[in-house]
mmCIF file as gemmi writes it, N, C-alpha and C atoms, coordinates in Angstrom:
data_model
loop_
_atom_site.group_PDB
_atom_site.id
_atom_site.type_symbol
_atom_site.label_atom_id
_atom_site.label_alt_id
_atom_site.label_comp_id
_atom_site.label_asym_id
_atom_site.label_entity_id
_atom_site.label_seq_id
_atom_site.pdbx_PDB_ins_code
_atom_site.Cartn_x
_atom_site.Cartn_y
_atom_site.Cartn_z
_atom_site.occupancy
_atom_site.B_iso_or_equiv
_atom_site.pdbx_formal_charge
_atom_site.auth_seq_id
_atom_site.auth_asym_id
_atom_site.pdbx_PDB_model_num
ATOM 1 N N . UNK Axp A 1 ? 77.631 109.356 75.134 1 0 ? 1 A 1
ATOM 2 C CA . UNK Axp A 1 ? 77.722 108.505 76.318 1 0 ? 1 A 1
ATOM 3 C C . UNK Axp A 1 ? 76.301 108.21 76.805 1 0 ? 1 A 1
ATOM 4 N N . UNK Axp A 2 ? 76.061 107.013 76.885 1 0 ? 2 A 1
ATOM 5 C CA . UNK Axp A 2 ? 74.54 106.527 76.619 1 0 ? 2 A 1
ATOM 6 C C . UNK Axp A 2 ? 74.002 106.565 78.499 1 0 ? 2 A 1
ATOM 7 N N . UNK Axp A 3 ? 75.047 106.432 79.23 1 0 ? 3 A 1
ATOM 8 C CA . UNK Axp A 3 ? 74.584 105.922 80.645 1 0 ? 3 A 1
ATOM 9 C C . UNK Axp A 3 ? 74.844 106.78 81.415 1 0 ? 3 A 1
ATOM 10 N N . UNK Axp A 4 ? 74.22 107.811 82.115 1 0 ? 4 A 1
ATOM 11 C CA . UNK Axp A 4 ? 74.257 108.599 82.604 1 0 ? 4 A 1
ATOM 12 C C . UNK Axp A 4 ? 73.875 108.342 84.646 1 0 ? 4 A 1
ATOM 13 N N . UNK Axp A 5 ? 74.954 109.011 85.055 1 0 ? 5 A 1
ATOM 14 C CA . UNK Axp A 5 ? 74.354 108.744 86.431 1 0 ? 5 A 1
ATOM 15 C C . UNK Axp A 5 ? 73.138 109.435 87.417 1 0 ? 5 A 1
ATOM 16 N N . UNK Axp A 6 ? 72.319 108.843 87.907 1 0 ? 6 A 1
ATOM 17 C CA . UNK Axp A 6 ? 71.404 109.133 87.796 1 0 ? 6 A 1
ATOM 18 C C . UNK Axp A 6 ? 71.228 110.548 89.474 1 0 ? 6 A 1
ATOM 19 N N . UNK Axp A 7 ? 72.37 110.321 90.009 1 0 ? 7 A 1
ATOM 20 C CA . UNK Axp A 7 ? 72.829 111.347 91.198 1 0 ? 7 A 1
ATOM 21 C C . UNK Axp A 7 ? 73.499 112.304 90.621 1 0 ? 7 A 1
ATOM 22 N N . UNK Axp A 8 ? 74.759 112.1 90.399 1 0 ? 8 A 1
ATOM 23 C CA . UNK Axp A 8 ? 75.586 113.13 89.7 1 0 ? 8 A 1
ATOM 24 C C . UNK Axp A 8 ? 75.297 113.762 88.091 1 0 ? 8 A 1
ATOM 25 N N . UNK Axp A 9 ? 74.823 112.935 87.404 1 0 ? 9 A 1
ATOM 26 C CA . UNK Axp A 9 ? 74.819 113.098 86.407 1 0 ? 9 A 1
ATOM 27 C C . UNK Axp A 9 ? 76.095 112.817 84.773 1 0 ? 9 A 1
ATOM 28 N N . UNK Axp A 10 ? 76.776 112.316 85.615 1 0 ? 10 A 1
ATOM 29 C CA . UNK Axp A 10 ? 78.245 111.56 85.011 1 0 ? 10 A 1
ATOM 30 C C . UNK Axp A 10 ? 77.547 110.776 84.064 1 0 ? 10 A 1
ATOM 31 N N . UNK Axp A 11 ? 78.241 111.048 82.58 1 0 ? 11 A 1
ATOM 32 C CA . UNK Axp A 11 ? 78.094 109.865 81.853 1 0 ? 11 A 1
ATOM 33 C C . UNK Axp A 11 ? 79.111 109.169 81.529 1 0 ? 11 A 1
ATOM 34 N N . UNK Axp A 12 ? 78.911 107.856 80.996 1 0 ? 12 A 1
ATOM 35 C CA . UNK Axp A 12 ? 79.231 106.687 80.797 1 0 ? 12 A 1
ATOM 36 C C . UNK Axp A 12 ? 79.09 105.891 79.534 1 0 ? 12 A 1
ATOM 37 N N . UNK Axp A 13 ? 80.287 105.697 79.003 1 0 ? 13 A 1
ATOM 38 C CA . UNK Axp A 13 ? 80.259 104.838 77.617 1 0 ? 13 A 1
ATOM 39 C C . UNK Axp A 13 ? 79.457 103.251 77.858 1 0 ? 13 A 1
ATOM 40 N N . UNK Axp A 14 ? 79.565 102.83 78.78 1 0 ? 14 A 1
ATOM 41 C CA . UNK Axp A 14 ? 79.71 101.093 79.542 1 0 ? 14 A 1
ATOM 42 C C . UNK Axp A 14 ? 78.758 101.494 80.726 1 0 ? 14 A 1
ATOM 43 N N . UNK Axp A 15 ? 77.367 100.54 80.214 1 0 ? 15 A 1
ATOM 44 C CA . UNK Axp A 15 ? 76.829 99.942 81.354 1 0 ? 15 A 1
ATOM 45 C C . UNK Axp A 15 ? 77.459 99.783 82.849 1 0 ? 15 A 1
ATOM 46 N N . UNK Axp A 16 ? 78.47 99.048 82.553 1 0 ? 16 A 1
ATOM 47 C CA . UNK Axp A 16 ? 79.394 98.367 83.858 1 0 ? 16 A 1
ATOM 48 C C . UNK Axp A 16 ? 80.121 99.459 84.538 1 0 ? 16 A 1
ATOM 49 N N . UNK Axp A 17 ? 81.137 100.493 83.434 1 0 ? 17 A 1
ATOM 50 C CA . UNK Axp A 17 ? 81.346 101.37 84.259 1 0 ? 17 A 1
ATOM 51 C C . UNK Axp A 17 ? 80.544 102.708 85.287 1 0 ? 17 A 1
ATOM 52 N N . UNK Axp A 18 ? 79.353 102.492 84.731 1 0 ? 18 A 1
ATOM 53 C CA . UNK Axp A 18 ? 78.724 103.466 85.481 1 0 ? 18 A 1
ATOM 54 C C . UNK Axp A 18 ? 77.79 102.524 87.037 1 0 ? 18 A 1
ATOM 55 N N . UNK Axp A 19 ? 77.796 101.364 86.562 1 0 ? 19 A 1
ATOM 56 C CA . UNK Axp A 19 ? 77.2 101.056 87.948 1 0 ? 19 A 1
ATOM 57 C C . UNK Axp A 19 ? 78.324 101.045 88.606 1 0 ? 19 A 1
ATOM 58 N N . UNK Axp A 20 ? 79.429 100.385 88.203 1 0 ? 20 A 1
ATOM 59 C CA . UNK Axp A 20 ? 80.751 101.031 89.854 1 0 ? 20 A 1
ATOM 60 C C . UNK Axp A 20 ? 80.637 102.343 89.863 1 0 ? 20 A 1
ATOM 61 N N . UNK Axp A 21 ? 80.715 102.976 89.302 1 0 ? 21 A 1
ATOM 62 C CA . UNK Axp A 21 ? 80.24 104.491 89.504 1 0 ? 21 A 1
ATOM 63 C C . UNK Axp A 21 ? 79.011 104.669 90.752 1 0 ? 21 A 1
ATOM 64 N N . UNK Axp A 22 ? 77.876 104.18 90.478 1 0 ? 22 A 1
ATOM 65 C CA . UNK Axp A 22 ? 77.298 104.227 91.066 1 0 ? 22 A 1
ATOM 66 C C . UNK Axp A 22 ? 77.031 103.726 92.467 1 0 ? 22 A 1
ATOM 67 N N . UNK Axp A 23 ? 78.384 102.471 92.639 1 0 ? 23 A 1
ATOM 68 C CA . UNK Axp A 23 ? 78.652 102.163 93.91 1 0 ? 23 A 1
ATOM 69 C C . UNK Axp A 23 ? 78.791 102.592 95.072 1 0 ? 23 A 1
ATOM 70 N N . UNK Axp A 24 ? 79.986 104.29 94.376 1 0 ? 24 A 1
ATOM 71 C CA . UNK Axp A 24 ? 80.528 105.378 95.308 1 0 ? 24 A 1
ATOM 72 C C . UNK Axp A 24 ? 79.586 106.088 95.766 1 0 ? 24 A 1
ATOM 73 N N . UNK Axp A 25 ? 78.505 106.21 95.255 1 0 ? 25 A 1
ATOM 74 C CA . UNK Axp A 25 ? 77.365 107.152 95.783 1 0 ? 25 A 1
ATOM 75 C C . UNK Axp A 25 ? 76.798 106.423 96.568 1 0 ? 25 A 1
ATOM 76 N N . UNK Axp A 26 ? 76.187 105.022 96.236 1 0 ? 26 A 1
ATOM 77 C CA . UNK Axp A 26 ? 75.581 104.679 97.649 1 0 ? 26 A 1
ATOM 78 C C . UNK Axp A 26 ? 76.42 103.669 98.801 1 0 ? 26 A 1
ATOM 79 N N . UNK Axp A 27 ? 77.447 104.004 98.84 1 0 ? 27 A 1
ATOM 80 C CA . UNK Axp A 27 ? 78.273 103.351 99.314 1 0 ? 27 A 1
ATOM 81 C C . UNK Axp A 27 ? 78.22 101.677 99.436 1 0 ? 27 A 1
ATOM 82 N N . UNK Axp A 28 ? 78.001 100.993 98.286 1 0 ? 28 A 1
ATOM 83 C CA . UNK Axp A 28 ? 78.109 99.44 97.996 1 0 ? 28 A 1
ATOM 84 C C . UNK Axp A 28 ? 79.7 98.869 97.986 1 0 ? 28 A 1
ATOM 85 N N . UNK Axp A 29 ? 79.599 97.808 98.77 1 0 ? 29 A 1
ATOM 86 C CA . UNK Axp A 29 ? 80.781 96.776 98.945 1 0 ? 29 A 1
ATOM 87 C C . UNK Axp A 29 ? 80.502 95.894 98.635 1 0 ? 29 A 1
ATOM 88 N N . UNK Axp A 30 ? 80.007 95.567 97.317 1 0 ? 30 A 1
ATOM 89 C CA . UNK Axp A 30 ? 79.874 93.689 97.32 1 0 ? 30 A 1
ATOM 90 C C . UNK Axp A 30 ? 81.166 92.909 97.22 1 0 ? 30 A 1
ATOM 91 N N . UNK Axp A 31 ? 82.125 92.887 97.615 1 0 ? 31 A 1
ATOM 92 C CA . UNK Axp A 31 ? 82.926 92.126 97.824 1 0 ? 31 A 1
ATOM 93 C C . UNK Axp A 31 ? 83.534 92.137 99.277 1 0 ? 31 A 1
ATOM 94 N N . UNK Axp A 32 ? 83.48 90.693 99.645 1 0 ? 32 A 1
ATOM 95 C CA . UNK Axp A 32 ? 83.872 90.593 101.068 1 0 ? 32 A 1
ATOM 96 C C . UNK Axp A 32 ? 85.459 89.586 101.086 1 0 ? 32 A 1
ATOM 97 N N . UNK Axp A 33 ? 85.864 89.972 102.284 1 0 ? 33 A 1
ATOM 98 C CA . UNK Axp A 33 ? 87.311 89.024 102.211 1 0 ? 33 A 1
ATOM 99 C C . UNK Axp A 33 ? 86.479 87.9 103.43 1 0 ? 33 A 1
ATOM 100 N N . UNK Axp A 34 ? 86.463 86.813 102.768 1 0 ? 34 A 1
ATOM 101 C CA . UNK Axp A 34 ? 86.428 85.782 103.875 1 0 ? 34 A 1
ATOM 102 C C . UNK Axp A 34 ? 87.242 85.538 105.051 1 0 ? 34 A 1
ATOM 103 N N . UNK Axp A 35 ? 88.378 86.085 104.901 1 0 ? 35 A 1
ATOM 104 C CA . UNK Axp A 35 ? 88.946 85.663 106.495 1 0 ? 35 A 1
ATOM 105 C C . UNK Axp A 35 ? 88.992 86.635 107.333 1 0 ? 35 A 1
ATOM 106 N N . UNK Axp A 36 ? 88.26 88.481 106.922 1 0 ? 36 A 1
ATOM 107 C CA . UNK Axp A 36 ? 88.253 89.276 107.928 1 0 ? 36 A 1
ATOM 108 C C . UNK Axp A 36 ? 86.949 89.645 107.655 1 0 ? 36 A 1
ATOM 109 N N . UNK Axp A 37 ? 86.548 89.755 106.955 1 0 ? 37 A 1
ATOM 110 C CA . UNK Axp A 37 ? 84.901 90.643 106.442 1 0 ? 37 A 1
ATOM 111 C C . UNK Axp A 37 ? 85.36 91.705 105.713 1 0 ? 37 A 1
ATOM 112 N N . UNK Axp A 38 ? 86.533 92.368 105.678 1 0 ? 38 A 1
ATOM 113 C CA . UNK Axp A 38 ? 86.591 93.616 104.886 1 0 ? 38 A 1
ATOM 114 C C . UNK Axp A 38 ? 86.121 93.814 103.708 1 0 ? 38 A 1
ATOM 115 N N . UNK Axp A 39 ? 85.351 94.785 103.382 1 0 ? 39 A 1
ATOM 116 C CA . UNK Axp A 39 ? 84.278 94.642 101.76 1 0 ? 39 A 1
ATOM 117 C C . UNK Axp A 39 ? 85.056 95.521 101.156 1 0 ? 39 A 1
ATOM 118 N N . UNK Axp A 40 ? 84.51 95.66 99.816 1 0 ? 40 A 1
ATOM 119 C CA . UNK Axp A 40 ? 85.641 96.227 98.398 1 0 ? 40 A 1
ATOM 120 C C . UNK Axp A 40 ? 84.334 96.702 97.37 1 0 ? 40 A 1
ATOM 121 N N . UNK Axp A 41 ? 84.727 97.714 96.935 1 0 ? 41 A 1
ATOM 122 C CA . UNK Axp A 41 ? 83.61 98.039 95.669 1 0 ? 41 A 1
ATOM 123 C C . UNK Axp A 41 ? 83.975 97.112 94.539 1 0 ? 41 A 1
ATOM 124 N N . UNK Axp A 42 ? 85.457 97.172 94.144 1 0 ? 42 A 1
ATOM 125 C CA . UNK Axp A 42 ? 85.991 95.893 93.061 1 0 ? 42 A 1
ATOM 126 C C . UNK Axp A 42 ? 86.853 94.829 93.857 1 0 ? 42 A 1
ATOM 127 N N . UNK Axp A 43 ? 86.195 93.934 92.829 1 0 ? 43 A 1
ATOM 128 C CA . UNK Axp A 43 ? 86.974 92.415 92.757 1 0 ? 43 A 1
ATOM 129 C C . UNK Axp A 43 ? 88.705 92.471 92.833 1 0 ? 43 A 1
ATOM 130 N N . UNK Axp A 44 ? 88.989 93.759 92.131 1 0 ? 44 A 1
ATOM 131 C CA . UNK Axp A 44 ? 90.799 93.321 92.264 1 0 ? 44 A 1
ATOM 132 C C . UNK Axp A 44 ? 91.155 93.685 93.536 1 0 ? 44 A 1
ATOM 133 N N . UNK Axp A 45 ? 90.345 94.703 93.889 1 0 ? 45 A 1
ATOM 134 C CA . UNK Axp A 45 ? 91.144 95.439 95.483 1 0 ? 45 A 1
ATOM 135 C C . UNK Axp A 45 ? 91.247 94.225 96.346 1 0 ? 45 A 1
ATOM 136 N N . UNK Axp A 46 ? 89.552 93.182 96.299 1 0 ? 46 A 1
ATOM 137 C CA . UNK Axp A 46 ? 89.455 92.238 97.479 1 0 ? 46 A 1
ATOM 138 C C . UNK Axp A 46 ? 91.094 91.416 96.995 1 0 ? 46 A 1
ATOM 139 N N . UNK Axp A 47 ? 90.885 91.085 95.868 1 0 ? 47 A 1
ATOM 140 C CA . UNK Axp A 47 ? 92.373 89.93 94.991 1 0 ? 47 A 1
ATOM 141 C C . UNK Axp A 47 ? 93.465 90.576 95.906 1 0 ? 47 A 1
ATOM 142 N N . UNK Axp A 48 ? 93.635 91.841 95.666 1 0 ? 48 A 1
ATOM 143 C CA . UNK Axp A 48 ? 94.834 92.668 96.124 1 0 ? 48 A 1
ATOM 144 C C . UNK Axp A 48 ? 94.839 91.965 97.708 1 0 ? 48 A 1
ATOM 145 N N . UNK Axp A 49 ? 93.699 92.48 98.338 1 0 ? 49 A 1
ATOM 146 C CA . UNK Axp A 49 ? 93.91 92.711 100.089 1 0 ? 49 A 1
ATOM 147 C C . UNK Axp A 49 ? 93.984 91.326 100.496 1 0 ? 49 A 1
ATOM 148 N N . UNK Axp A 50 ? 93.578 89.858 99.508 1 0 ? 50 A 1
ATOM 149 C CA . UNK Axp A 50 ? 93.849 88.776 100.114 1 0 ? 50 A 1
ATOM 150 C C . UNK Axp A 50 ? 95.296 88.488 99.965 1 0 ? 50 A 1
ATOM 151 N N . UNK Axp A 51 ? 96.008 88.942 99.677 1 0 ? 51 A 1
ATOM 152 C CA . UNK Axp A 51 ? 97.594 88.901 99.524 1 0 ? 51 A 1
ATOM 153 C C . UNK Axp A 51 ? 98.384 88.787 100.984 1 0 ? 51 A 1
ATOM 154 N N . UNK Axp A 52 ? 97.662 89.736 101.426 1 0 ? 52 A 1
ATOM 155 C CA . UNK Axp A 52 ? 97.634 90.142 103.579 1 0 ? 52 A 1
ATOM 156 C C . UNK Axp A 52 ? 97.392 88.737 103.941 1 0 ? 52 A 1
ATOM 157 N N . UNK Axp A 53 ? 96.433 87.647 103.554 1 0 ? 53 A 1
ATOM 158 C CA . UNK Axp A 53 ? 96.309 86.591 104.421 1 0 ? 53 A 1
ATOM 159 C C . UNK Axp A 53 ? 96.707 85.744 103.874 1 0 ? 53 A 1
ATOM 160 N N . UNK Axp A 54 ? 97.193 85.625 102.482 1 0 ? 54 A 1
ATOM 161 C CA . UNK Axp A 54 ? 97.685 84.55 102.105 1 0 ? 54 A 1
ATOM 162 C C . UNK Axp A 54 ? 99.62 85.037 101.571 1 0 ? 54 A 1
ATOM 163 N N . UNK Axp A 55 ? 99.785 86.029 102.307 1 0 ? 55 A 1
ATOM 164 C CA . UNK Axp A 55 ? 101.516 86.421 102.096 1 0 ? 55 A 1
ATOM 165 C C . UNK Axp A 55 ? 102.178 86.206 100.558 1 0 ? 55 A 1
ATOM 166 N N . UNK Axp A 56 ? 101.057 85.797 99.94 1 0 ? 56 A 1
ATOM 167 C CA . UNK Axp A 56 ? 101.697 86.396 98.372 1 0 ? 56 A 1
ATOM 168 C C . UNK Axp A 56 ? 102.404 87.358 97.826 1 0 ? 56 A 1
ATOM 169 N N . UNK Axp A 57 ? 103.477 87.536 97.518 1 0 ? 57 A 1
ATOM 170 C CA . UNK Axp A 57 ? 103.788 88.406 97.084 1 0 ? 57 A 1
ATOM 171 C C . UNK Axp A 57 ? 104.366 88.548 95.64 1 0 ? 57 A 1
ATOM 172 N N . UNK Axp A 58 ? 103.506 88.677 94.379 1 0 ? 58 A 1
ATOM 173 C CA . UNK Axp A 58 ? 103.948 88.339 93.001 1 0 ? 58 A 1
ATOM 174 C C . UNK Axp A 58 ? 104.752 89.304 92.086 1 0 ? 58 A 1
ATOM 175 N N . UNK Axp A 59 ? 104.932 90.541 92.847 1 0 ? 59 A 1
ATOM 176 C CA . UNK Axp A 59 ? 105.816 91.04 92.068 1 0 ? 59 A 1
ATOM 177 C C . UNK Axp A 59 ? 107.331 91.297 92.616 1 0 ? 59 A 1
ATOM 178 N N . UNK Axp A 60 ? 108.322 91.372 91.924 1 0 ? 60 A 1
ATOM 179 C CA . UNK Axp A 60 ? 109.54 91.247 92.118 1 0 ? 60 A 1
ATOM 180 C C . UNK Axp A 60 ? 110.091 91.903 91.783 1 0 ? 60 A 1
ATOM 181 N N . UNK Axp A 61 ? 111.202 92.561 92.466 1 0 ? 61 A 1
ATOM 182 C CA . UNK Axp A 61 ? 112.587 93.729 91.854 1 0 ? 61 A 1
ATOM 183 C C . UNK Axp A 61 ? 113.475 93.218 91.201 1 0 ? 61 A 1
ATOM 184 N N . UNK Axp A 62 ? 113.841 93.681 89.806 1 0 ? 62 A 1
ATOM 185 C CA . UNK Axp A 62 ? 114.465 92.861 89.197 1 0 ? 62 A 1
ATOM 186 C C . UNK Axp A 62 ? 116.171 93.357 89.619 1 0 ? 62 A 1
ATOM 187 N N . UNK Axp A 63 ? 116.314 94.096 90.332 1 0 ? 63 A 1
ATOM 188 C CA . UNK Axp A 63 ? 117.383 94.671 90.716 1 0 ? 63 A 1
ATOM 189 C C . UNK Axp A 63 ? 117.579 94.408 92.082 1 0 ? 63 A 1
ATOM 190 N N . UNK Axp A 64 ? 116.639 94.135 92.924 1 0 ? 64 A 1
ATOM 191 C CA . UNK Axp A 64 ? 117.333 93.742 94.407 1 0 ? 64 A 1
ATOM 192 C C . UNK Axp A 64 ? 116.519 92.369 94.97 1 0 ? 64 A 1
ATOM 193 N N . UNK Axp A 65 ? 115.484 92.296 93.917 1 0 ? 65 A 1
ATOM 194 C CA . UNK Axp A 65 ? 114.991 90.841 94.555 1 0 ? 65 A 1
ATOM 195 C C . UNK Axp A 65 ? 113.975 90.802 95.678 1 0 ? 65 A 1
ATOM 196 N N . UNK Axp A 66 ? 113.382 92.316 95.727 1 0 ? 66 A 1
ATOM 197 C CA . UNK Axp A 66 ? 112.524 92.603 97.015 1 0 ? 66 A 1
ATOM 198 C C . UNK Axp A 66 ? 111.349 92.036 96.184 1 0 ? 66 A 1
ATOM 199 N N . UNK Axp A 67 ? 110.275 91.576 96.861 1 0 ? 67 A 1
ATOM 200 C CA . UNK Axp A 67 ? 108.876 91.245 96.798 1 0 ? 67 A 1
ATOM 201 C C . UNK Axp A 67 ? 107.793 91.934 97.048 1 0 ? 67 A 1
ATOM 202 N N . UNK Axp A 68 ? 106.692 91.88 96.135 1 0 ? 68 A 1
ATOM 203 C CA . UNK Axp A 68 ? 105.912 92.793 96.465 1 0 ? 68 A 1
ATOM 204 C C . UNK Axp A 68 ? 104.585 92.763 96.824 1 0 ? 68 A 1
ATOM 205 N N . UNK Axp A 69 ? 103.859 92.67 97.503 1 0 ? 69 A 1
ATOM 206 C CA . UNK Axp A 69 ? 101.976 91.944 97.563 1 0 ? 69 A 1
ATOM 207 C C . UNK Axp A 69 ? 101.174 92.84 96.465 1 0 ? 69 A 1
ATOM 208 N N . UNK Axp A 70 ? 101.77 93.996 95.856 1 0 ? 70 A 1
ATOM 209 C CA . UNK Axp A 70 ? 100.866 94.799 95.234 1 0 ? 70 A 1
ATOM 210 C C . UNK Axp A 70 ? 101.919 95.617 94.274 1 0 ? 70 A 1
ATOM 211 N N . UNK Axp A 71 ? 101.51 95.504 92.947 1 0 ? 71 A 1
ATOM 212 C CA . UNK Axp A 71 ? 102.279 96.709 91.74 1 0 ? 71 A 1
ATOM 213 C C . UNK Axp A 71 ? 102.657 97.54 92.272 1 0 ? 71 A 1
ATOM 214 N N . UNK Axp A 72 ? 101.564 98.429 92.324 1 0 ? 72 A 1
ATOM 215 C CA . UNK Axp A 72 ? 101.66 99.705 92.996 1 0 ? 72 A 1
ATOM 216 C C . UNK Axp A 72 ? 103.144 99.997 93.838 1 0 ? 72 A 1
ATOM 217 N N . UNK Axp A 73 ? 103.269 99.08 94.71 1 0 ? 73 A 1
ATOM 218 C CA . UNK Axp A 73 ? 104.295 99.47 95.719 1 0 ? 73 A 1
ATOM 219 C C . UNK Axp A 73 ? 105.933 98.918 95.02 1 0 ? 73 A 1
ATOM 220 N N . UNK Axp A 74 ? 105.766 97.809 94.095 1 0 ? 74 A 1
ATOM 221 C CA . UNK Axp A 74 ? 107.224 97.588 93.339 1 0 ? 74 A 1
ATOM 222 C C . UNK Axp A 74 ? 107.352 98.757 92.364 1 0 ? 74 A 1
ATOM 223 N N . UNK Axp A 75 ? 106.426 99.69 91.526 1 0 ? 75 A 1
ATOM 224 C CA . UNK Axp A 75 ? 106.681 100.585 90.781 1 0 ? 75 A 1
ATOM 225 C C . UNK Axp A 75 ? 107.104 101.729 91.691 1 0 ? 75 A 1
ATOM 226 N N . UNK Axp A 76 ? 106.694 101.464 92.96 1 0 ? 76 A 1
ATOM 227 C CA . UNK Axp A 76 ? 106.945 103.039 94.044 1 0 ? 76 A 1
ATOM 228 C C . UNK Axp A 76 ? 108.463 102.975 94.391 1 0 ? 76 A 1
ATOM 229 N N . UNK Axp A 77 ? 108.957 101.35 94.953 1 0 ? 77 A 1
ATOM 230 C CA . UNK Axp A 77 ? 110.079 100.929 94.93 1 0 ? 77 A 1
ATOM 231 C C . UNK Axp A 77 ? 111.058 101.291 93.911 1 0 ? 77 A 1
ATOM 232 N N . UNK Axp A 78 ? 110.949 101.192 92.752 1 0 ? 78 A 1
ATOM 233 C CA . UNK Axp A 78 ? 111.798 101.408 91.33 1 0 ? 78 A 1
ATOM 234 C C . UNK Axp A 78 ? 112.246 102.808 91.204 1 0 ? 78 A 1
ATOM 235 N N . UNK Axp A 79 ? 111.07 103.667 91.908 1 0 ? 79 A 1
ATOM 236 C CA . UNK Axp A 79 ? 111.565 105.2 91.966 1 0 ? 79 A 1
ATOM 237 C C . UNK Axp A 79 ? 113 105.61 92.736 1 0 ? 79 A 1
């Protein structure tokens, strides 16, 4: 593992994964939601949390038809 962190010492196969890695340590948000300011270390969380302002909801129960803004919560549903 070529990329090592340079606080913890965590290594890393991927360039990329170790700088989000390295996000958590210095606490970086480059992602902002334009209609509140809320920042995100990744791009999907902001994707995720704009769901809240734009009432998307893309996943679906195939058994009751409930909607969901986020996986997470239709796979929690299925339980």
């Amino acid at each position: 593992r070529p990329y090592p962190c340079t606080i913890c010492g965590k290594k890393f196969t991927q360039r990329g994964t170790m700088t989000r890695h390295m996000r958590s340590h210095l606490g970086l948000k480059p992602f902002a939601c334009d209609a509140c300011g809320m920042r995100f270390t990744r791009q999907y969380r902001l994707t995720e949390h704009m769901r809240i302002h734009s009432g998307e909801k893309p996943y679906e129960c195939q058994v009751c038809g409930g909607k969901f803004a986020q996986q997470r919560n239709l796979i929690s549903h299925m339980k």
